[in-house]
C-alpha positions, 0 to 999 in steps of 0.5 A: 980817256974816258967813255961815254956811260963811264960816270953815269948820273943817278941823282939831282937836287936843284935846292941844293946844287948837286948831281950824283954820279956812279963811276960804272969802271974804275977810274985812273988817278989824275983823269980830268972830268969836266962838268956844265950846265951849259946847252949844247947846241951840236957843236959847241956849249952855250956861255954863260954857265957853271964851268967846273974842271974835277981831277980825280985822286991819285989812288983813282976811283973804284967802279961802284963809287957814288960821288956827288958834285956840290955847287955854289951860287958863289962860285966853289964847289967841291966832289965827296964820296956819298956815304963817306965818313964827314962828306970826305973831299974827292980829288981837286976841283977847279971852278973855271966859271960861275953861271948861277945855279942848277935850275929845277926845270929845264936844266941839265949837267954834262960830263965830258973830257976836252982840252982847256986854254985858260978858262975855255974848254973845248969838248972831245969826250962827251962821258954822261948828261943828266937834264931835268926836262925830258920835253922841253924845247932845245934849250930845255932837253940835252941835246945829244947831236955830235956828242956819242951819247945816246939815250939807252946808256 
């Protein structure tokens, strides 16, 4: 299991549905990383968004390693490793559900580990959120309640 600050977004490009995330430790092979762009209200995601399940590769991640999570409107998605030689794929992807796509305002990605049942997943481990609005009302700016995350991270 992962802790909170582990991944930490460090970039967002809303015309072309990606984050970019460095892995601050290294990552065990086999860690199941979820990803959304759904609102946290303090106790639950609202519906309606991409809901993306990423299995990290047997050999693991090396703390250091820049990563970018690449979105589809149509539904598919996929992790490489910046830099890479022709944007090698990282890990497994499971693109639970569609929701469109990353807004350039008020808008925000989560990082978190949960159980899932078919195409739910609930939150236990909340690990990084990176949102494009740092003024916005609830449904605008991460709402950090419940979650271990903190602004400082």
């Amino acid at each position: 299991m992962l802790n909170p600050g582990d991944l930490i977004f460090v970039g967002w490009d809303g015309d072309a549905e990606d984050v970019a995330f460095v892995a601050t430790t290294d990552i065990a092979g086999g860690e199941v990383i979820y990803f959304t762009d759904s609102e946290w209200n303090g106790s639950e995601f609202l519906p309606g968004e991409q809901l993306i399940e990423w299995v990290v590769p047997p050999e693991g991640i090396a703390a250091g390693t820049v990563l970018t999570l690449d979105m589809t409107a149509g539904g598919s998605a996929v992790v490489t490793e910046t830099g890479a030689l022709d944007g090698d794929i990282v890990g497994d992807i499971d693109y639970i559900q569609g929701g469109g796509m990353l807004a350039s305002t008020n808008e925000m990605v989560w990082a978190f580990q949960g159980t899932r049942d078919g195409d739910d997943v609930t939150p236990e481990n909340f690990i990084s959120v990176i949102g494009n609005e740092a003024d916005g009302g609830n449904a605008a700016t991460p709402n950090l309640d419940n979650t271990g995350l903190t602004t400082e991270m």
